[in-house]
N, C-alpha and C positions, 0 to 999 in steps of 0.2 A: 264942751270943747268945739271949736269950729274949726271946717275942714283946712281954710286959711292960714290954723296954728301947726301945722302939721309938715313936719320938715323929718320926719323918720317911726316909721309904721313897722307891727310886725303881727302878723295870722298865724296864730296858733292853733297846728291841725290840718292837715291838709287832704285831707278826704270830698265829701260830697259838699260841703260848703265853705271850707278854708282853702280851695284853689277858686275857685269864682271869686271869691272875697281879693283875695291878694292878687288877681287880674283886674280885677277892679280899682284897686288901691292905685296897681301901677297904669293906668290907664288911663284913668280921671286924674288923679296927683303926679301930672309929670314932674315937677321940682321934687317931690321927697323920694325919700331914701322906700323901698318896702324891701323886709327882708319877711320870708315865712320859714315857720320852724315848725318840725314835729319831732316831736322826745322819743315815740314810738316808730313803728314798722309803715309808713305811709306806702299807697300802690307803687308799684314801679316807674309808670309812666308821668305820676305827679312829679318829681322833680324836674323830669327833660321837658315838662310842657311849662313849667313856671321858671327856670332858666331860660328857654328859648324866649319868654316875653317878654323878659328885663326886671325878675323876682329874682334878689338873692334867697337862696338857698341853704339852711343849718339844719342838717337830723341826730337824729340822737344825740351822743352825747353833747355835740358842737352846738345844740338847740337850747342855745343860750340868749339869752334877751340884750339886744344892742344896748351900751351904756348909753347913749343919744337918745332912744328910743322917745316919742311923745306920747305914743297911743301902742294898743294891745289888743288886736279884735279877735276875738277866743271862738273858737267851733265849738258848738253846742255838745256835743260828746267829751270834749276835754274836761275832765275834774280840777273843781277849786282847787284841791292838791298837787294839780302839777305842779311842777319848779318854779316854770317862767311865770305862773299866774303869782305863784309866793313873791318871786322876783317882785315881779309889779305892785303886788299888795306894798310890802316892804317899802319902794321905793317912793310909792304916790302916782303911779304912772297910771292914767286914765284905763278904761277895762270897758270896753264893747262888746256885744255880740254881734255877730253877722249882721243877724238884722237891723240893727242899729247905723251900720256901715251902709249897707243895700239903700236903705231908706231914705238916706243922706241923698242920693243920686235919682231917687223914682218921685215925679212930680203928681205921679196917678193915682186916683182914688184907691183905698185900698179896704179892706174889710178884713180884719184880723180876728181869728177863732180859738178858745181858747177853750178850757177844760180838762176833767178829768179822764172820761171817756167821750165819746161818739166825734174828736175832734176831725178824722179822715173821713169819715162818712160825712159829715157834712160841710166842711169843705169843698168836696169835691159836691156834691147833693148842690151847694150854691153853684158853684162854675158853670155846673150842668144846667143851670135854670138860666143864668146867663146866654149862655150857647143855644139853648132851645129858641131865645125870646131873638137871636140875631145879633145880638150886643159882643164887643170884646173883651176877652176876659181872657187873665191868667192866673193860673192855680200854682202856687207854692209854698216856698217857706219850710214847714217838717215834712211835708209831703210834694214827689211830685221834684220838680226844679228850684233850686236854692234861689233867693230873694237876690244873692248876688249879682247871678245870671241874668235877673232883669233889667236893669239898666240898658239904653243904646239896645236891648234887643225886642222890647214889650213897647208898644204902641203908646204917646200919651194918653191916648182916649179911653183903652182898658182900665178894668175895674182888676186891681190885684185881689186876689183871692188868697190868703196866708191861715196858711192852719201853725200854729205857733204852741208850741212847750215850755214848760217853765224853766227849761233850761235854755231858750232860746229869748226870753223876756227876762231875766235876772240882772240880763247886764245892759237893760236900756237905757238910755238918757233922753231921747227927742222925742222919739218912735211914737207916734199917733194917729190911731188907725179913727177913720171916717165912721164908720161902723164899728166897734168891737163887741163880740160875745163871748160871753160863759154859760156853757153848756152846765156845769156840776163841777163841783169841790168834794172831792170823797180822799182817802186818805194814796199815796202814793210818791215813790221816787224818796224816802226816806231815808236812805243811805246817801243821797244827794246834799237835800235839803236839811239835815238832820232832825229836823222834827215836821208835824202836819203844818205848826203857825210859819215854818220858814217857808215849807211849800203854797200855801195861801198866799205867803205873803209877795211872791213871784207871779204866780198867776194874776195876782190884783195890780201886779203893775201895766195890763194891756189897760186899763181906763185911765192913768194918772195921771197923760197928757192932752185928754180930749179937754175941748171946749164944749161952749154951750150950743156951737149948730151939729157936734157930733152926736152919734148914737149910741145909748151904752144896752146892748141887749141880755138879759137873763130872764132864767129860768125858774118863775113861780113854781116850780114842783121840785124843786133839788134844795134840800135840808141845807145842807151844804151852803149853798147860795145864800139862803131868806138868814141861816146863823149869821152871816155877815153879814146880812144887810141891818140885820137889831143890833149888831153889835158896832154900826157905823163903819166896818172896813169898808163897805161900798161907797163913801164919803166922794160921788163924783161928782166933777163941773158937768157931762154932757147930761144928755135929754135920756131920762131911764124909758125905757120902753119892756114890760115884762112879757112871758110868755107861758103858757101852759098847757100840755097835754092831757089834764083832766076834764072828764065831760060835765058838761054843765056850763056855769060862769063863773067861775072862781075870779078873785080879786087877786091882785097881785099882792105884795107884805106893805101893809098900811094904807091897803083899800086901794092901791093904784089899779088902773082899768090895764086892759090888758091888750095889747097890741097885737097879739097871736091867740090862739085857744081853738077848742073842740066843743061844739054848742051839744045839748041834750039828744039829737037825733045823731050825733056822732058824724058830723063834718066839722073840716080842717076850716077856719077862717083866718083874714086877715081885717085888723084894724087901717085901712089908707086916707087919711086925712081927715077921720072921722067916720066913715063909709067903711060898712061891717060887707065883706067880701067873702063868698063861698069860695072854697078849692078844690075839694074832694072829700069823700066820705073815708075814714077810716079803714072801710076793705078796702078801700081801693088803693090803698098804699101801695106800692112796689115794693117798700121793704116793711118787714114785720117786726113782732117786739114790740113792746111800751116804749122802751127807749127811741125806735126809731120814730115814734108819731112828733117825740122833742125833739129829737134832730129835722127830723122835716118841717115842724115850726119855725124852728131857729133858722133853718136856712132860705126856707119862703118871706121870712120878715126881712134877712136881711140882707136880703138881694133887693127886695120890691122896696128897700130902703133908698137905695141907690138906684131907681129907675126902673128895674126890671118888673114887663106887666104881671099882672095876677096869672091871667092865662096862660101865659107861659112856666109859671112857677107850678100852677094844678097841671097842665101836662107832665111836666117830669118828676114830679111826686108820685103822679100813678105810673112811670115808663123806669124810672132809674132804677139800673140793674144794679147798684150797687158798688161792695170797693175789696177789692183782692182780700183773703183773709181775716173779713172779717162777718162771719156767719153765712160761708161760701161755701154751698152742695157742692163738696168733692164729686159725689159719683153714689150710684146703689150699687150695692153687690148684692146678691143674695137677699135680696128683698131689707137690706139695712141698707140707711140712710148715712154716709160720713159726711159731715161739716166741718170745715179750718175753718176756725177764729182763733188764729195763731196769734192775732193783736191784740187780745184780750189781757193784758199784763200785769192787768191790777186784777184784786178782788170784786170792786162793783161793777168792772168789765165785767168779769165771768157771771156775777149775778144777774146782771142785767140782760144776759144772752139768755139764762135757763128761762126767760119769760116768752121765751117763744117758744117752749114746749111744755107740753102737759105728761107728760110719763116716757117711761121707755129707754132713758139718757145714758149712755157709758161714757163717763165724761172722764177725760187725761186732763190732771192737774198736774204745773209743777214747771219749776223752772229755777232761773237764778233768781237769786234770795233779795229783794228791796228792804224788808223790814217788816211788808206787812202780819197784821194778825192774824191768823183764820179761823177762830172760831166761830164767829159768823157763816161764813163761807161756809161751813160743815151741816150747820143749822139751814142757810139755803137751798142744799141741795134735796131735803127731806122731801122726799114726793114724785119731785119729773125724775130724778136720778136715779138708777138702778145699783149701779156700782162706780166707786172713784177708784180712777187707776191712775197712780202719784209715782211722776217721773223726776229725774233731775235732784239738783243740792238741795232744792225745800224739801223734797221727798220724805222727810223725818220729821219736821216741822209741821208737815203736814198729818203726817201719821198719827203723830202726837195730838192734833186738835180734831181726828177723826176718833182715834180713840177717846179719848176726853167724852165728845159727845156721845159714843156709845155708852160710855160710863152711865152717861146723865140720862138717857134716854130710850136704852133697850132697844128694843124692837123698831122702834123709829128711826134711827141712826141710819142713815146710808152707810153700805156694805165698802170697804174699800182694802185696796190692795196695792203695793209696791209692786212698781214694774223694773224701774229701774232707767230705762231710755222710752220714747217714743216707738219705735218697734217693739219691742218687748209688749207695751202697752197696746198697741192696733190687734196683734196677735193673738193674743187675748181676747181683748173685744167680738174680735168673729170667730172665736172659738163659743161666745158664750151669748150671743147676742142674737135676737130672734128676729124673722123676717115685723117690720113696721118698727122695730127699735130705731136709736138715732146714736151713731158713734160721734162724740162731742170733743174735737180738740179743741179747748176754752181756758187754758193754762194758767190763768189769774198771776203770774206771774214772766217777770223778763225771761228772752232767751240766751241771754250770756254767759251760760256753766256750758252749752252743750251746741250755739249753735252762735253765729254771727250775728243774727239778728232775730227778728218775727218772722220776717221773710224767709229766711232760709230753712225756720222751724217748720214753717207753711207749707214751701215748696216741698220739704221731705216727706210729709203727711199728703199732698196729692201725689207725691209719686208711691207711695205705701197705696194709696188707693185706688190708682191706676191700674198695678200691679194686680191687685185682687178685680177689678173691674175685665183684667185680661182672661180672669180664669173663672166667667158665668156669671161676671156683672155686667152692670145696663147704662 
């Protein structure tokens, strides 16, 4: 659809990217109609800020879809389920996301990121290399400031920076980012997508618009990944450029060379125009984990994709503090260590954090329920874990595939325990947990049975550590 067909628009959702969206609509499309609707409880002040613009306004029940309507741009937290999406299905009315809307309006290079985990960390891991090297850059999209927002406020010459979810790529149609990656396909959001191929097949929609002077970047080391790439879902027009965190020189899947990687003495390079560039050694990473050496690939290739020097890219690979929540030193008490990795949502989240510890772990699982399996998860934690303390609605689900693996396993089996909530579980932990231990909030699951968001799971877990930090911690 083109924006010229467009005589009556309507945003559904009006939270963190359905009120930018529908200021936008009426902003850029002075002739059409925008009405935005939320079914739900939207903030208070959303409605008097999207009236005062010239947004009609329908909530609850009255958030009913204009029989006029041309278009339908959905907030990425709205379920296919709503009414008005059925409405639209039903009718034939076009279905956008945000992004899709945003992108319509930003004529600026853009780099979109995409996967299963490590997407905020590097994300921001890119911005940050931009910013170091002097260049403009803005960071959004799931993270950070909505894509909406950029328009008429982001400089042409910025490089947008978009960490993107597959609930924010489902309803694309143009959307084609100069750079796109994928970090890892692991299984997630299953209650969404209703199975892993609907979820795949979301996330493969960030490469389906590139051409052939775009970038398509992935991840030689994610199963995930190379499964689609034999299996032809990676069927893209742009320029593949792969990447790997394995030492040595691994080939990319079909022998492709590899435009990222970690050579035999264990430094980060980059491929630039054929020209094999050192970046830093492996200690000298800022942030730790195997996972994080990928993300610091993927975000050094492809920044330096779009101009940003090398130098600048090894500066803040060894300087970046990192991203709120996710494998963030709350605090010591008592000679233990607390960490929030409250973003951890999925299971290969949480697995992929236990690689930054070698023993000692009382690790809090547990959340609102996606679908995923855990007996894996149960099998991962054998060794750095000491004890799983399982909060929240999987709390039983879990129990179930901890016990399961005791069954199978005796003695091996991490020890675990219902708490019941996140306090319950911290209270615990430093009743039983010995000075050099590490208390792990790694949840492998969402926080919607018990809290608003990750964030707000997050924020409870440092103020729980806070707390204890006031009474002989450091």
């Amino acid at each position: 659809m083109d924006l010229d067909d467009i005589r009556c628009l309507a945003v559904l959702g009006l939270r963190r990217s359905g009120r930018p969206a529908a200021l936008l609509a009426r902003r850029r499309l002075p002739a059409a109609r925008v009405v935005a609707l939320d079914e739900g409880d939207p903030p208070e002040d959303a409605a008097a800020e999207l009236r005062a613009g010239g947004v009609e306004v329908l909530l609850g029940a009255s958030a009913i879809l204009p029989s006029a309507v041309d278009l339908l741009v959905k907030s990425p937290g709205v379920p296919n389920e709503s009414r008005a999406v059925q409405d639209a299905l039903r009718r034939g009315v076009p279905l956008w996301s945000e992004v899709e809307l945003a992108t319509r309006f930003l004529a600026n290079r853009v780099i979109g990121i995409t996967g299963t985990n490590g997407k905020t960390t590097s994300t921001e891991l890119t911005g940050a290399i931009f910013r170091t090297a002097g260049l403009p850059v803005a960071v959004g999209g799931n993270v950070g400031h909505a894509l909406a927002g950029m328009p008429d406020a982001v400089p042409a010459e910025a490089t947008v920076v978009a960490e993107l979810s597959s609930f924010q790529l489902e309803h694309i149609e143009r959307f084609r980012p100069d750079v796109a990656v994928l970090l890892n396909l692991t299984e997630d959001h299953l209650d969404r997508h209703g199975d892993y191929r609907g979820y795949v097949d979301a996330k493969l929609r960030i490469f389906e618009n590139q051409g052939t002077a775009d970038v398509a970047l992935l991840n030689a080391d994610d199963p995930g990944t190379r499964a689609e790439s034999a299996a032809g879902g990676l069927d893209v027009c742009a320029r593949r450029a792969w990447f790997s965190a394995t030492p040595g020189d691994p080939a990319g899947p079909g022998g492709a060379s590899l435009a990222a990687g970690v050579d035999a003495e264990l430094t980060l390079w980059l491929d630039l125009e054929g020209e094999r560039v050192s970046l830093c050694a492996v200690a000298d990473l800022a942030l730790k984990g195997d996972h994080n050496r990928q993300n610091s690939l993927a975000a050094a290739a492809a920044a330096c994709a779009l101009g940003a020097p090398a130098a600048a890219a090894a500066e803040t690979l060894r300087s970046f503090a990192g991203v709120p929540h996710r494998l963030q030193v709350a605090g010591v008490a008592g000679g233990v260590t607390y960490v929030n990795d409250s973003k951890a949502t999925n299971v290969d989240a949480t697995v992929k954090a236990l690689t930054a510890y070698s023993a000692g772990v009382h690790l809090i699982l547990g959340g609102y329920d996606k679908g995923a399996e855990y007996g894996a998860l149960a099998v991962a934690t054998e060794g750095p874990v000491k004890q799983a303390l399982l909060i929240g609605a999987t709390a039983p689900r879990l129990e179930a595939a901890f016990a399961a693996r005791s069954a199978a396993a005796g003695s091996r089996a991490t020890p675990h325990v219902v708490c019941g909530d996140l306090e319950a579980a911290v209270t615990r932990a430093v009743r039983e947990a010995a000075p050099g231990d590490v208390v792990l909030l790694s949840p492998a699951c969402a926080s919607w049975d018990q809290y608003a968001d990750y964030v707000a799971r997050g924020e409870h877990f440092l103020r729980l550590v806070r707390a204890l930090r006031g009474v002989g911690g450091s």
